[in-house]
C-alpha positions in Angstrom: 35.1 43.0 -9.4 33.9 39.7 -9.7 33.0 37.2 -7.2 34.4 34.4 -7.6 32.9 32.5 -4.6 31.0 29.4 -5.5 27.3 29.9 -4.4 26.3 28.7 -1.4 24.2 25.4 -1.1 20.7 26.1 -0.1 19.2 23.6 2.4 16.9 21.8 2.1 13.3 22.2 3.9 12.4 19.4 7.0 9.3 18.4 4.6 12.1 18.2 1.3 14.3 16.2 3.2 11.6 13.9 4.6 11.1 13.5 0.8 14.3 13.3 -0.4 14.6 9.9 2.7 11.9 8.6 1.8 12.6 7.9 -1.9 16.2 7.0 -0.9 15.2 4.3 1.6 12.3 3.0 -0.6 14.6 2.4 -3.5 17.4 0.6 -0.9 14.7 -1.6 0.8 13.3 -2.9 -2.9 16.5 -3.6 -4.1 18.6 -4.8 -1.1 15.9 -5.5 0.9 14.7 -4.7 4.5 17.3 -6.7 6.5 20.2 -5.7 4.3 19.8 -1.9 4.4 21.0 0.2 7.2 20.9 3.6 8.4 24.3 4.1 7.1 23.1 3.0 3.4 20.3 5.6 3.8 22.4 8.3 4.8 25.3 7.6 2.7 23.0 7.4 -0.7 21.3 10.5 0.7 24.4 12.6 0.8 23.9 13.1 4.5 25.2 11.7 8.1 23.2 8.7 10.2 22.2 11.7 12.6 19.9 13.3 10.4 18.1 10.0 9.1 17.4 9.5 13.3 16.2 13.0 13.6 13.8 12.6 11.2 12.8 9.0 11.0 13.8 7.7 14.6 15.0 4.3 13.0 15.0 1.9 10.2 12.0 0.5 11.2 10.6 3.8 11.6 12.1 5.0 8.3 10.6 1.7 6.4 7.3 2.5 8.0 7.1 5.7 6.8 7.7 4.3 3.3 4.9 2.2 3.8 2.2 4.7 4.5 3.7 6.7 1.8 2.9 4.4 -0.8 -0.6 3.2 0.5 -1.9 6.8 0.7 -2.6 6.7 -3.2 -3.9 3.3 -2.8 -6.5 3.8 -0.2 -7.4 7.3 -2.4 -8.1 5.3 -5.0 -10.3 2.6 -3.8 -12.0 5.3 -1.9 -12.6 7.3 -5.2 -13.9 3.8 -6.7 -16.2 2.9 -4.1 -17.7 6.7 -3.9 -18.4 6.6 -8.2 -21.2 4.1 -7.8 -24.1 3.3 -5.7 -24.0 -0.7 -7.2 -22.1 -2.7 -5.2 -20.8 -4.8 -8.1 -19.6 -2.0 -10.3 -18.1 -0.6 -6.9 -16.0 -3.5 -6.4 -14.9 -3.9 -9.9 -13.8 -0.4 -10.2 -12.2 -0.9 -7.1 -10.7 -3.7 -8.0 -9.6 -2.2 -11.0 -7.6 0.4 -9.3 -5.8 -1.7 -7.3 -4.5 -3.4 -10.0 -3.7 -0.6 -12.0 -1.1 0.5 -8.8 0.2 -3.2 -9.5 0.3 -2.6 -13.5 1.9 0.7 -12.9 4.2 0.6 -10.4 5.1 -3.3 -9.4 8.2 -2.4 -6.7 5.8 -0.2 -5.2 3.5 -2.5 -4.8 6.3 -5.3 -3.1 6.4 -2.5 -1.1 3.2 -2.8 0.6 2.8 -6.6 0.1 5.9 -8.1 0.2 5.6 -11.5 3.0 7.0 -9.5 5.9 6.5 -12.7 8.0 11.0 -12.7 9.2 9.6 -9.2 10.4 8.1 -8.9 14.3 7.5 -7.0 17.2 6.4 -3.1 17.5 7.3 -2.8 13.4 5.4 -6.2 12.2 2.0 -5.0 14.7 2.5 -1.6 12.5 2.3 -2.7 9.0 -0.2 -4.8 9.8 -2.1 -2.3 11.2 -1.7 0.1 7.7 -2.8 -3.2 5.7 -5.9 -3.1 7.9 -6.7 0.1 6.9 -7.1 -0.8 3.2 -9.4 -4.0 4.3 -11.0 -1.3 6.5 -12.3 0.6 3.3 -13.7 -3.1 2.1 -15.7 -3.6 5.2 -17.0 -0.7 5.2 -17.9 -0.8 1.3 -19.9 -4.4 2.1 -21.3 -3.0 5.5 -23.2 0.3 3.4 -25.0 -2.9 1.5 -25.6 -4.8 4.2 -26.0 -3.3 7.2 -28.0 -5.8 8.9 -24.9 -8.8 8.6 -22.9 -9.6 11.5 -20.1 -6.7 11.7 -17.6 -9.9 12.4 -18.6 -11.4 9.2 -18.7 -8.3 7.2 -15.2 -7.8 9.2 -14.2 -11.4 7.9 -15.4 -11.4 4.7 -13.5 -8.2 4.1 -10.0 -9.6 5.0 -10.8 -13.0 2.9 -11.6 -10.6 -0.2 -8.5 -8.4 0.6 -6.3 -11.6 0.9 -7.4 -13.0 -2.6 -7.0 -9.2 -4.3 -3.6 -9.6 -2.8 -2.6 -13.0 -4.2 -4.1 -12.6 -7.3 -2.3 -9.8 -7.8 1.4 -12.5 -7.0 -0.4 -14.5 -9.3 -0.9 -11.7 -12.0 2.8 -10.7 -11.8 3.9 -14.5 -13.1 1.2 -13.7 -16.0 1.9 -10.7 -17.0 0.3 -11.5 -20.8 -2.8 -11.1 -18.9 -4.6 -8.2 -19.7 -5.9 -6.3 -16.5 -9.5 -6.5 -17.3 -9.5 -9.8 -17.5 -8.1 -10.1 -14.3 -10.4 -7.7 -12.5 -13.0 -10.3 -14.0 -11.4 -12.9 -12.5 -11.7 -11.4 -9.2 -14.9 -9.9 -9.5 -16.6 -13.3 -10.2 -15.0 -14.8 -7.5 -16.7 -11.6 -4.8 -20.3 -11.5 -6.4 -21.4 -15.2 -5.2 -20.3 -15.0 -1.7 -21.6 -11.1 -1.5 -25.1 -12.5 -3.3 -25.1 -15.2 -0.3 -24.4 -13.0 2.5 -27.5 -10.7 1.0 -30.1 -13.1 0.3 -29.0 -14.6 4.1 -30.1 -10.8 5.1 -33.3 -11.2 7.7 
């Protein structure tokens, strides 16, 4: 006899489904954006009701969060695997650089991701994503501070988010050029760190 019953569905796993939101909401908020994506856009495009996206996420804002940190985690890798491949703090930074870029190259939605102006964005979800985009200029700081440990932490600290600001708009600048080949571009960037590094070193007691 044959069974003619269709086979049942398997469900999916709580770390699948995570998954399976994430990439969902990531592709609604980069191209409807933040404000014009709801829960019901998420669940609807994942196949699923509202209730589950709040079991798992809490919120849009904590959904859109959780795409955040998702997408820096290779990031913050990276630059961590640039800055551990050298001892010199020039080909550290360059290589660094490089990788950063290379997300951009790679990947630019991903990117908007993580450094699209999020300035319409505040309270408990705007102190958040600053707080992950700190954690990127942490890894600078603390790259600088291993060369010069005897600077002022609060310059090191400032230094590092000047440096992580210009990567960033760079980078903006980079995606209206995209002729621009990415070496020359971590050049760019690289000439612009070495003099006010060089200054902070020789300022060294």
């Amino acid at each position: 006899m044959v069974d003619d019953d269709p086979p049942r569905r398997r469900r999916m796993t709580r770390t699948a489904r995570e998954q399976q939101l994430l990439d969902v909401a990531e592709d609604l908020f980069l191209t409807a954006g933040y404000e014009r994506t709801s829960i019901e856009d998420i669940a609807r495009a994942a196949g699923i009701t509202r209730p589950v996206v709040y079991e798992h996420y809490g919120s849009k804002e904590g959904i859109y969060l959780a795409c955040v940190r998702r997408a820096r985690v290779p990031l913050n890798e990276a630059l961590q695997t640039a800055f551990e491949s050298s001892q010199d703090p020039a080909e550290q930074f360059a290589r660094g650089v490089d990788a950063y870029y290379t997300m951009l190259e790679g990947d630019p939605s991903r990117w908007r991701l993580l450094f699209s102006p999020h300035g319409v964005l505040t309270g408990p979800l705007a102190d958040d994503l600053l707080r992950e985009r700190f954690r990127t200029t942490n890894l600078i700081a603390d790259l600088i501070e291993a060369h010069l440990p005897d600077v002022d932490p609060q310059r090191i600290d400032a230094f590092a988010h000047a440096i992580s600001g210009s990567v960033e708009q760079l980078g903006r600048w980079w995606l209206a050029h995209p002729e621009v080949e990415r070496a020359t571009v971590v050049g760019y960037q690289v000439a612009f760190f070495l003099p006010a590094f060089e200054a902070m070193r020789t300022s060294c007691p």
